[in-house]
C-alpha positions as CSV (number, residue, x, y, z in Angstrom):
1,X,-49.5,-43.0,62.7
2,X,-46.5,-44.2,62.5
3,X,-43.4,-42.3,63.6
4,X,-39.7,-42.3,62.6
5,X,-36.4,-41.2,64.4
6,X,-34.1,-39.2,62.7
7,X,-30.0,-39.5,63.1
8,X,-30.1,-37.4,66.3
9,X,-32.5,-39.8,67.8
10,X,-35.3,-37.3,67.8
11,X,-38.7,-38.2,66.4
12,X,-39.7,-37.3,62.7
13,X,-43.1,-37.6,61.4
14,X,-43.6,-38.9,57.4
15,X,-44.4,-34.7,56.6
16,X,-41.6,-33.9,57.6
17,X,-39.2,-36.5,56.4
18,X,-40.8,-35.7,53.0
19,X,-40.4,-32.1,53.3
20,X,-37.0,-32.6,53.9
21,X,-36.6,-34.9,50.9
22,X,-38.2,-32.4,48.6
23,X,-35.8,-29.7,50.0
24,X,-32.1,-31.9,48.9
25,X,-33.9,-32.4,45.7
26,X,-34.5,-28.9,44.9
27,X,-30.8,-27.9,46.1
28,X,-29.2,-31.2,44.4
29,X,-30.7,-29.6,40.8
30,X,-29.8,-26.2,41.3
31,X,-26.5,-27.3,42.8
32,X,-26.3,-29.0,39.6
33,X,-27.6,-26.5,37.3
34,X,-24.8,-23.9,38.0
35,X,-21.9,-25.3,36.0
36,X,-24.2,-26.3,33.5
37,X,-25.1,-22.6,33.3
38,X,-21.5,-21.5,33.3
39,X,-20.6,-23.8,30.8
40,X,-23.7,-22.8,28.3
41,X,-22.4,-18.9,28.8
42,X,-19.3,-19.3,28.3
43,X,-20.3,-21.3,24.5
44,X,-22.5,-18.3,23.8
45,X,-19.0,-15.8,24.7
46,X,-17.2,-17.6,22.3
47,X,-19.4,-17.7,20.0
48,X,-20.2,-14.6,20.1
49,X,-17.0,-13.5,20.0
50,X,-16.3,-16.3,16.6
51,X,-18.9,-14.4,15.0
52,X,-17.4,-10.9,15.7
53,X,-14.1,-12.0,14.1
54,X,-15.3,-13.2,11.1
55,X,-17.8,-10.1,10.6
56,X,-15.9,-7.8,7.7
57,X,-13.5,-5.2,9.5
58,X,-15.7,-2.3,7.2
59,X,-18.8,-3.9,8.5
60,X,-17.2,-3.2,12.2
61,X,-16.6,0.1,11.2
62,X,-19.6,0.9,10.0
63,X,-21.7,-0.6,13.3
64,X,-19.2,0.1,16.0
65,X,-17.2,3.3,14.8
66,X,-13.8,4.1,13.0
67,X,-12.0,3.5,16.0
68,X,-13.0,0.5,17.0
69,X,-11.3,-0.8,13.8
70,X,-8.0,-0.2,15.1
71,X,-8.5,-3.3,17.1
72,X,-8.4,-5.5,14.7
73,X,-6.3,-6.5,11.3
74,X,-7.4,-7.8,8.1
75,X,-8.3,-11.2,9.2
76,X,-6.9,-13.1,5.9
77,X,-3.9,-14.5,7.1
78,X,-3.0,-15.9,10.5
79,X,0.2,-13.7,10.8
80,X,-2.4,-10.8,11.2
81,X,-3.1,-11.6,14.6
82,X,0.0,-11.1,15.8
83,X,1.3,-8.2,13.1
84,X,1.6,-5.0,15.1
85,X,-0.9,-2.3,14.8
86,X,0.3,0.6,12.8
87,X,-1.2,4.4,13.4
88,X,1.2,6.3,11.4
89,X,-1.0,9.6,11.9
90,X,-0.2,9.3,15.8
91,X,1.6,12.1,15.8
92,X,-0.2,14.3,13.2
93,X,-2.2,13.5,10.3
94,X,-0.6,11.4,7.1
95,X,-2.7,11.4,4.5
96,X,-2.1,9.1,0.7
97,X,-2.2,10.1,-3.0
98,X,-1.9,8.0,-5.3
99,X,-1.4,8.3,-9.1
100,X,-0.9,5.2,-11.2
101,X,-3.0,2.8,-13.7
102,X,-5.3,0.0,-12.6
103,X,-3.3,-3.1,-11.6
104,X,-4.1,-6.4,-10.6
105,X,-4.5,-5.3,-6.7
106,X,-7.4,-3.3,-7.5
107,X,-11.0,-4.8,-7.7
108,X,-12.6,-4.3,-10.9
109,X,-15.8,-2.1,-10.5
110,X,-17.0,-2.5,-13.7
111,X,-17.8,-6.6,-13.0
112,X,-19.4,-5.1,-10.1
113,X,-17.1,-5.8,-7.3
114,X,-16.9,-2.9,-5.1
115,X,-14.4,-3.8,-2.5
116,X,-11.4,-1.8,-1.4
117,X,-8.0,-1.3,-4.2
118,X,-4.6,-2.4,-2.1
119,X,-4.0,1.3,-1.8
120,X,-7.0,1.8,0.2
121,X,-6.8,-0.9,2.5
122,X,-3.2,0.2,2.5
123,X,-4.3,3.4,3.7
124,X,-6.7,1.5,6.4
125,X,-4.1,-0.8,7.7
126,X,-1.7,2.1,8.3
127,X,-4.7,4.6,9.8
128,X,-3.6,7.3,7.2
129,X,-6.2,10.4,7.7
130,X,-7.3,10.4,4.4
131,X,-6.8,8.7,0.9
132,X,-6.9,10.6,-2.7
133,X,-7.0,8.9,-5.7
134,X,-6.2,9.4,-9.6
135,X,-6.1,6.3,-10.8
136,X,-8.8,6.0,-13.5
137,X,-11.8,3.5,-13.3
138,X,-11.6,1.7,-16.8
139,X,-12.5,-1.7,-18.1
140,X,-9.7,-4.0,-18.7
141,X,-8.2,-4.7,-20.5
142,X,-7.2,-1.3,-21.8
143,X,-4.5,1.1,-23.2
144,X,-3.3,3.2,-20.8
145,X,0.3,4.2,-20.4
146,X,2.5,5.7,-18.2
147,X,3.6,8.7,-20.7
148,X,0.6,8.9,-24.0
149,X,3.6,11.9,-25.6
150,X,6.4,8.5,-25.3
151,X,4.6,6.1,-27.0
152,X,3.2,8.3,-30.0
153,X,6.3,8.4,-31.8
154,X,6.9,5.1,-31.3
155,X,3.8,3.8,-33.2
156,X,3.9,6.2,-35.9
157,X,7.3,4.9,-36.7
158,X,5.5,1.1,-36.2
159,X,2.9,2.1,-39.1
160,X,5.2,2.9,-42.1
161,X,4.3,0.2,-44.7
162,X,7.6,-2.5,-44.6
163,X,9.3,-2.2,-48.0
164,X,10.1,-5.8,-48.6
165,X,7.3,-7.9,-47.6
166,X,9.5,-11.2,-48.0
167,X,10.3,-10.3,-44.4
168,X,6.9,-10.1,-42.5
169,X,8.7,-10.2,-38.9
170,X,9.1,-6.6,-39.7
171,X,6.1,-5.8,-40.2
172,X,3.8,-4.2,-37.0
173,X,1.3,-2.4,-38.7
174,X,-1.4,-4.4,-36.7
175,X,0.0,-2.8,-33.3
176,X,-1.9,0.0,-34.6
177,X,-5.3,-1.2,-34.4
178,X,-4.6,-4.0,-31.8
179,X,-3.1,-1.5,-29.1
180,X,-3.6,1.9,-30.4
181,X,-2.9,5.4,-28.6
182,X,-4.9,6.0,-25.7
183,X,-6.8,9.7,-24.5
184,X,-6.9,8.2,-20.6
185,X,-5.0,10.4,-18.6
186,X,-1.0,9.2,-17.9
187,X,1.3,10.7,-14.6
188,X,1.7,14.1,-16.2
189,X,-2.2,14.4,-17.0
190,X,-2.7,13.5,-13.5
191,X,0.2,15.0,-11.3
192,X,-1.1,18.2,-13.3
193,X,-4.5,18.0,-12.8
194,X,-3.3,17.2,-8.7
195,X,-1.4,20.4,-8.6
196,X,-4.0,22.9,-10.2
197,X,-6.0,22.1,-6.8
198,X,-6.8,24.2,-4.3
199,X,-4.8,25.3,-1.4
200,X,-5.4,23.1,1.6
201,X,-6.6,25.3,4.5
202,X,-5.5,22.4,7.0
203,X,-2.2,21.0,5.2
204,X,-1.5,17.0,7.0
205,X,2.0,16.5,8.8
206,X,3.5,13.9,6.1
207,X,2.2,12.5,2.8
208,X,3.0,9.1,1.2
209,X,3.1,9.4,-2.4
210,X,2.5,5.9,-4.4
211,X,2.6,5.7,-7.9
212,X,1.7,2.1,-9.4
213,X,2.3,2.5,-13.4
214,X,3.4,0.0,-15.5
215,X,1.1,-3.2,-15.7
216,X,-0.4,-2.0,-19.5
217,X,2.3,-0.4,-20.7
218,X,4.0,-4.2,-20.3
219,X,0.8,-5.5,-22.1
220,X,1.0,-3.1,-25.0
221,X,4.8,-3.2,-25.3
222,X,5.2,-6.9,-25.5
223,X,3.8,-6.5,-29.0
224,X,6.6,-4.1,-30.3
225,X,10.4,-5.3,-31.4
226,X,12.6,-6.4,-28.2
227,X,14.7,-3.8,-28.7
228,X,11.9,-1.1,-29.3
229,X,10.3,-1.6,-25.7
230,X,13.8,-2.1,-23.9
231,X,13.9,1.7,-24.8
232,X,10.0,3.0,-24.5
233,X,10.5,0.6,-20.9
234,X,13.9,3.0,-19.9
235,X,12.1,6.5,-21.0
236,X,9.0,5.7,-19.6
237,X,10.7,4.9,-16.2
238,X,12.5,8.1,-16.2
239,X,10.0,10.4,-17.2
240,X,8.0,9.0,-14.5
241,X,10.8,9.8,-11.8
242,X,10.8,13.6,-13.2
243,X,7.2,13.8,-12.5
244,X,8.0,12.4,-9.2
245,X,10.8,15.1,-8.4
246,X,8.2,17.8,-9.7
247,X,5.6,16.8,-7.1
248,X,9.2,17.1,-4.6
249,X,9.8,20.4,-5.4
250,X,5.9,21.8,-5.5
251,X,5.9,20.2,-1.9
252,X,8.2,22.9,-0.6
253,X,5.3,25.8,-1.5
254,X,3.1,26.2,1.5
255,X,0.3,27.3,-1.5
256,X,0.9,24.2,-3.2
257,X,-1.5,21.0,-2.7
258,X,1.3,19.2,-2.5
259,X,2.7,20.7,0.9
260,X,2.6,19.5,4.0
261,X,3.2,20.9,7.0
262,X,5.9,18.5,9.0
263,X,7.6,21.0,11.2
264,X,3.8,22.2,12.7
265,X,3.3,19.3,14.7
266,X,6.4,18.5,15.7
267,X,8.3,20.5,19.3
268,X,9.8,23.5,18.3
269,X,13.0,22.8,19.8
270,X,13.4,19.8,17.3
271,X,14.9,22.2,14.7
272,X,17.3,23.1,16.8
273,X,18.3,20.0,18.3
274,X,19.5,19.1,14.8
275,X,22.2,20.9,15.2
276,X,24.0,18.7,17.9
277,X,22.2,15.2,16.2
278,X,22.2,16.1,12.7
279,X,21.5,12.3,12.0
280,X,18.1,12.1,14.2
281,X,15.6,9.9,12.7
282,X,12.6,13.1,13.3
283,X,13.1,14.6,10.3
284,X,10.8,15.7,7.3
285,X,10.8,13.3,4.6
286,X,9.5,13.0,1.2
287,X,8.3,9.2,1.0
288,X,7.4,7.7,-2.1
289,X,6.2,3.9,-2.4
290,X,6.0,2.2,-6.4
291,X,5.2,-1.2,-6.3
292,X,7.4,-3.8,-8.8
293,X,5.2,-5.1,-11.5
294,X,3.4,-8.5,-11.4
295,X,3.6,-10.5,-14.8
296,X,0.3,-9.8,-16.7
297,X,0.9,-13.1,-18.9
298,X,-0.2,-15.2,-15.2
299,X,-3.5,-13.8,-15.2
300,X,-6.8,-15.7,-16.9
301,X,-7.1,-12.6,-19.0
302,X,-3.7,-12.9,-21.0
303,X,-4.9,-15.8,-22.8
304,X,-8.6,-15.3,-23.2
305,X,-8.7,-11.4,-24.0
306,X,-5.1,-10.4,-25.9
307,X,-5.9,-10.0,-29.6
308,X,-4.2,-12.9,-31.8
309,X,-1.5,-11.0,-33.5
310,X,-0.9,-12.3,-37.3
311,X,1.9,-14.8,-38.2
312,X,4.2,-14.7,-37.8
313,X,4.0,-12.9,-34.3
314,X,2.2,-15.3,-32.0
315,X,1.0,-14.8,-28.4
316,X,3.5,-16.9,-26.8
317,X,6.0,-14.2,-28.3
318,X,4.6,-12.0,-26.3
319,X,4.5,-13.7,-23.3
320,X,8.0,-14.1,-23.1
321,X,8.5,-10.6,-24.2
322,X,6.7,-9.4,-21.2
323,X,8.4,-11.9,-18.6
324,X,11.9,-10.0,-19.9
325,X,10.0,-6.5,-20.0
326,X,8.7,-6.9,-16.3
327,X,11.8,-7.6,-15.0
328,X,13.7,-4.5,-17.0
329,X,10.9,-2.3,-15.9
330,X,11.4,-3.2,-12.4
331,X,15.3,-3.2,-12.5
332,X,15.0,0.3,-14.2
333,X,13.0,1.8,-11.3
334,X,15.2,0.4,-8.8
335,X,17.9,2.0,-10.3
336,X,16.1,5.4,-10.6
337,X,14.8,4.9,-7.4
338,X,18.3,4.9,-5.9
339,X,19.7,7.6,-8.8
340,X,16.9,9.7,-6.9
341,X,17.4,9.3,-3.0
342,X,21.0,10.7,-4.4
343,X,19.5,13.9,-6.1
344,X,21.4,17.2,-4.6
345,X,19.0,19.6,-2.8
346,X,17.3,22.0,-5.3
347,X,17.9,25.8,-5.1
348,X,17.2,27.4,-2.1
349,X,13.7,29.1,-1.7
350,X,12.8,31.4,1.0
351,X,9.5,32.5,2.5
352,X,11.5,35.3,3.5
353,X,14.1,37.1,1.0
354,X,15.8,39.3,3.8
355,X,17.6,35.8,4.4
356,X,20.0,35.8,1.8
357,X,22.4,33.0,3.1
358,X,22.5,30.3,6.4
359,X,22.9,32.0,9.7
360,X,25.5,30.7,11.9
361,X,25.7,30.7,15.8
362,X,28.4,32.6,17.9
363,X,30.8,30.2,16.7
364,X,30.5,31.0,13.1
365,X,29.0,27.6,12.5
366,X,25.5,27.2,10.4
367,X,22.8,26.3,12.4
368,X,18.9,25.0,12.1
369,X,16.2,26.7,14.3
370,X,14.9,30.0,14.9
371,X,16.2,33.0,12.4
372,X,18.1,35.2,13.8
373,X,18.4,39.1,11.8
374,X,21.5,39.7,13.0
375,X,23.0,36.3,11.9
376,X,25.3,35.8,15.1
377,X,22.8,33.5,17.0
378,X,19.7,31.8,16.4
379,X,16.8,33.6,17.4
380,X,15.0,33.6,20.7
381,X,12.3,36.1,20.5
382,X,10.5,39.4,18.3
383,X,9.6,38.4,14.6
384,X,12.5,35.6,14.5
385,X,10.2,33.4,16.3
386,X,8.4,33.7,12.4
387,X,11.1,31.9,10.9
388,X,12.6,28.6,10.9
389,X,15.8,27.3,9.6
390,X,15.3,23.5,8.7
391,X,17.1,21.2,6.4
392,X,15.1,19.7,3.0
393,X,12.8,17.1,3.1
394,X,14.7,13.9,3.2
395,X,14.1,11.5,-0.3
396,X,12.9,8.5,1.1
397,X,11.5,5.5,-1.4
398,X,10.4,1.8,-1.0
399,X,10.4,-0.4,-4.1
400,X,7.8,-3.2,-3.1
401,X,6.8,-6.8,-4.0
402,X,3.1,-6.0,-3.5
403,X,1.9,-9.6,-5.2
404,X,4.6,-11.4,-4.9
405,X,3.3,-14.2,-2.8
406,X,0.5,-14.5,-6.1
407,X,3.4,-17.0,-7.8
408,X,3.9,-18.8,-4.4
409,X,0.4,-19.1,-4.4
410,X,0.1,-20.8,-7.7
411,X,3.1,-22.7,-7.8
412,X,1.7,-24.1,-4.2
413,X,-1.6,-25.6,-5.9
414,X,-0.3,-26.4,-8.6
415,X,2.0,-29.2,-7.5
416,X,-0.5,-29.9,-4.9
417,X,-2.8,-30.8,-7.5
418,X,0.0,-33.0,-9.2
419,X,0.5,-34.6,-5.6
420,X,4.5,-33.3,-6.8
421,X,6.9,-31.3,-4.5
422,X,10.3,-29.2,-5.1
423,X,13.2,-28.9,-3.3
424,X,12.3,-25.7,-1.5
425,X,9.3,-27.6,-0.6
426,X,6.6,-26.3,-2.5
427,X,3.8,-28.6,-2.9
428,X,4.4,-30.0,0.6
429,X,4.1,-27.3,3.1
430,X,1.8,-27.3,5.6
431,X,2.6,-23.6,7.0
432,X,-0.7,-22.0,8.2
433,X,0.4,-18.8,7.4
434,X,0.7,-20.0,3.6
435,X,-2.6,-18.3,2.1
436,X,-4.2,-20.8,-0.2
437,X,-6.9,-20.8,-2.7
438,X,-9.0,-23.4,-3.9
439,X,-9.3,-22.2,-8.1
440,X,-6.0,-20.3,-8.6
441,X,-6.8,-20.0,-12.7
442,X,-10.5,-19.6,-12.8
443,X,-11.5,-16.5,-12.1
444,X,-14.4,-16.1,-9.8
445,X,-17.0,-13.9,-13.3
446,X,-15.8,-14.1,-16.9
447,X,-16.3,-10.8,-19.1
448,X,-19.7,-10.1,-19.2
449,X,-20.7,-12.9,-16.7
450,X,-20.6,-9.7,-13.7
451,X,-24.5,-10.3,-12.8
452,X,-23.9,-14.3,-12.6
453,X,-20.7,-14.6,-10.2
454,X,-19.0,-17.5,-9.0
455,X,-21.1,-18.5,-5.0
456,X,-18.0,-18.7,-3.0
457,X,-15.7,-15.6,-4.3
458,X,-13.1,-16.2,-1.5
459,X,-11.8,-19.5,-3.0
460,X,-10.8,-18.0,-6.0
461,X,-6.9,-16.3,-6.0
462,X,-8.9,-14.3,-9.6
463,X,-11.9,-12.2,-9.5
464,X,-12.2,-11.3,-12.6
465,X,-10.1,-12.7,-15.5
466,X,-7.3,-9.2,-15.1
467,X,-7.9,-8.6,-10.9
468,X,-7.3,-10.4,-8.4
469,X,-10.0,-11.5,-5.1
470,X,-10.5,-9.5,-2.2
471,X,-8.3,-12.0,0.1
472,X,-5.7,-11.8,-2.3
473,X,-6.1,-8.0,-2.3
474,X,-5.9,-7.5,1.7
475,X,-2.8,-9.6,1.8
476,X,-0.8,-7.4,-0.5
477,X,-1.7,-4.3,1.6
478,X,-1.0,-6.3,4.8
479,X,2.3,-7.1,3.4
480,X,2.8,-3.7,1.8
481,X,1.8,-1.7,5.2
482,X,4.4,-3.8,7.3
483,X,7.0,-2.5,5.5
484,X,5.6,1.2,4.9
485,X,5.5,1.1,8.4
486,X,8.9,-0.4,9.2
487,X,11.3,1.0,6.7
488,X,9.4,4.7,5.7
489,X,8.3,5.6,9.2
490,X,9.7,3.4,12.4
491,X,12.4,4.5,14.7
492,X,14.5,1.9,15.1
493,X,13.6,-0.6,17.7
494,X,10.1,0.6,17.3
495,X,9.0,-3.0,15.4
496,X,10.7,-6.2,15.9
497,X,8.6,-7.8,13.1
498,X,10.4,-9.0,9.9
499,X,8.7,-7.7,6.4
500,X,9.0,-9.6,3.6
501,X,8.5,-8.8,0.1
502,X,10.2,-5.6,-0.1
503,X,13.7,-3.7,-0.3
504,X,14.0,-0.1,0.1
505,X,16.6,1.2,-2.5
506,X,19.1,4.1,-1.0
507,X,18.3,4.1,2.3
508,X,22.2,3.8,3.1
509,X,22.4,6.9,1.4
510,X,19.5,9.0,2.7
511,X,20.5,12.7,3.3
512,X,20.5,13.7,6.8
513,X,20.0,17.2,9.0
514,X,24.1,17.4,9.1
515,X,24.2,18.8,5.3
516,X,24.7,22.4,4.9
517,X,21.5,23.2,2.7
518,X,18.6,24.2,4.2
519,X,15.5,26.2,3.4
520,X,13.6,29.2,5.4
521,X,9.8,29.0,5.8
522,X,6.7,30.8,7.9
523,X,6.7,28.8,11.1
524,X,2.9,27.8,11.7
525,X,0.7,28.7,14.3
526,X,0.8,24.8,15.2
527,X,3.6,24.6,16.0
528,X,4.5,25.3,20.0
């Protein structure tokens, strides 16, 4: 047999030589096979992960727990990622009410959508503790106002037969039967039926109060005389800021549903310290959010569903009657807006009559913080520790562009589709952030088409011909919580982020601790 030497000079047989050959093959390939395996793990991790992301954030709710969903935003536009999170119920539960008509921000059930309304993913994106409702679920189009009472008048007036029939522009007899008086409930019906609730046995520390009215009182009044709705548009907008400062004033009753119960979470030296930093941002607030209309005459709906008026009215008419009536509504409730941030504090009402005026310290100087019985200092102990002196809830409102970025949107694919640019650059811009649809005018069902939808929903800026898509829906929360967040509720400093699509009206004006009225309530067990 023959024998061989190996490199030490030693002798090696042809066993052992092939031994030896069948061990470096074994350890070549699983030398060989390890980054392979890394690299197939590491593809399975991100994948994994890609198909996390793109799993709906109520799906991850649902499977992995509510708070698991504070990890992630809406993922519908790549400024999400690196939005801050907001948790406005950090430091005590905020919860939402809303009162308002349906808009174009919220998903019409009735063509069997059943995805959030901005409000509620507003309410998500913000992790408010709870979210109460009384907008009514209608089909739309529909007549429902902000004030029924306002309007009546108006159309009886619009009904009397016109004298001289030589002049037929007079005559709007047919707004009668085209847009007649509606039963559905309007902000009075609904900040009633709010108030006749119960008590809340567990009131939240802060409530944000939206109210989103206008959209169909535009699409009912752009059928009256320009001069007829300029005045309905200016009542209406004030009767809804008295039903505004109603809900104010029931929020100072601790038996009210409309209380909440700031000063229970909060240090119970904080009252006091408003005495030597009377313009400290901690301070109860009353914060309201309205949204500025959108245009109803850029939806699908406005052309295929509003009933042809006779000659010589004319549809187009009443488009450009409610371009002008969109932007008066909105200018009016700026201007009421600001009128009310303005609003002296009402009357004085105590929990506790035997504190007829303000106490004032040693000094002589009014003071917030414990009640003092004898008036010369502020309390430190024995039933004054019942009682605390604290200024009136601050009038805090933000006016915002909810859908603004719907006209970008449209003007965008528009002149893309033209292969035409402007000078801002519309047409041209290739920002990621820009959110983009593929079908900007067809909406994704048609009426009656709700059991035969469109396949690929998401490409559509319209769901239905009067709502718009769920993307399109998440956006205007996103955009409506960043500046919830940053104008209503952040300390300054607290977000570095820019908000766009907004403008809070009065907030140079807001009424601070340092004003002399104050009001006396039950301090709450809560509190410590």
């Amino acid at each position: 047999m023959a024998s061989y030497k190996s490199l030490d000079g030693s002798a090696s047989s042809p066993d052992t030589r092939a031994r030896l050959a069948n061990l470096y093959a074994v350890v070549k390939s699983r030398c060989l096979r390890v980054p392979r395996l890394a690299s197939q793990l590491l593809i399975a991790a991100a994948l994994l992960l890609t198909l996390v992301c793109l799993v709906p954030s109520q799906t991850k709710q649902s499977f992995l727990g509510a708070d698991f969903s504070n990890y992630w935003k809406w993922p519908y536009s790549s400024t999400a990622p690196s939005s801050p999170i907001y948790n406005i119920s950090s430091g005590g539960p905020v919860r939402m009410v809303v009162f308002g008509t349906p808009d174009v921000a919220s998903p019409s059930k009735s063509k069997g959508k059943s995805g959030p309304s901005w409000t509620e993913a507003l309410c998500a994106e913000l992790r408010c503790s709870s979210h109460e409702s009384f907008v009514p679920a209608l089909d739309l189009p529909t007549q429902v106002l902000t004030s029924n009472s306002l309007y009546k008048p108006t159309l009886q007036k619009l009904l009397v037969p016109v004298a001289d029939q030589t002049n037929l522009g007079v005559d709007y007899r047919h707004v009668g039967k085209q847009y007649p008086l509606a039963s559905t409930a309007d902000i009075a019906h609904q900040v009633s039926q709010f108030l006749k609730g119960p008590k809340q046995t567990d009131p939240p520390k802060e409530t944000i109060w939206v109210f989103s009215f206008g959209t169909w009182d535009i699409w009912t009044l752009a059928a009256l005389p320009r001069e007829v709705s300029q005045g309905l548009v200016r009542n209406m907008v004030e009767h809804l800021f008295s039903q505004i400062e109603l809900l104010y004033k029931a929020s100072l009753s601790v038996d009210s549903p409309a209380y909440s119960d700031f000063w229970a979470y909060t240090n119970a030296s904080l009252p006091e310290s408003l005495n030597s930093n009377p313009s400290a941002d901690t301070i109860e607030s009353f914060r309201i959010v309205i949204p500025e209309l959108f245009d109803l005459s850029l939806t699908p709906g406005w052309h295929t569903q509003r009933p042809t008026p006779p000659v010589p009215h004319s549809k187009a008419e009443h488009m450009v009657n409610a371009a002008f009536l969109v932007e008066h509504w909105n200018s009016e409730v700026s201007g009421r807006m600001d009128a009310w941030t303005r609003l002296a504090d009402p009357e004085p009402v105590h929990d506790d009559t035997a504190a007829p005026k303000r106490p004032t310290d040693a000094q002589g100087k009014p003071y917030f913080g414990f009640w003092s019985p004898t008036g010369k200092a502020p309390g430190k102990g024995g039933a004054s520790d019942n009682t605390l002196l604290v200024p009136y809830p601050r009038r805090a409102g933000l006016l915002t562009n909810t859908t603004s970025f719907v006209k970008e949107v449209i003007i965008e694919s528009q002149l893309r589709a033209s292969r035409l640019g402007d000078g801002l650059g519309r047409g041209k811009r290739e920002d990621k952030a820009l959110l983009r649809f593929d079908e900007v005018w067809t909406p994704c069902i048609w009426d009656g088409a709700a059991s035969n939808p469109c396949k690929h929903s998401d490409k559509h800026l319209f769901y239905s011909p009067f709502t718009l898509g769920e993307r399109a829906i998440r956006e205007a929360a996103r955009q409506t919580a960043e500046a919830v967040a940053m104008r209503l509720f952040a300390k300054e400093g607290e977000y570095d982020t820019a908000a766009s699509g907004w403008r809070v009206e009065g907030a140079a004006k807001m009424r601070r601790a340092g004003e002399k009225s104050f009001r006396v309530k039950a301090r709450s067990a809560r509190s410590s």
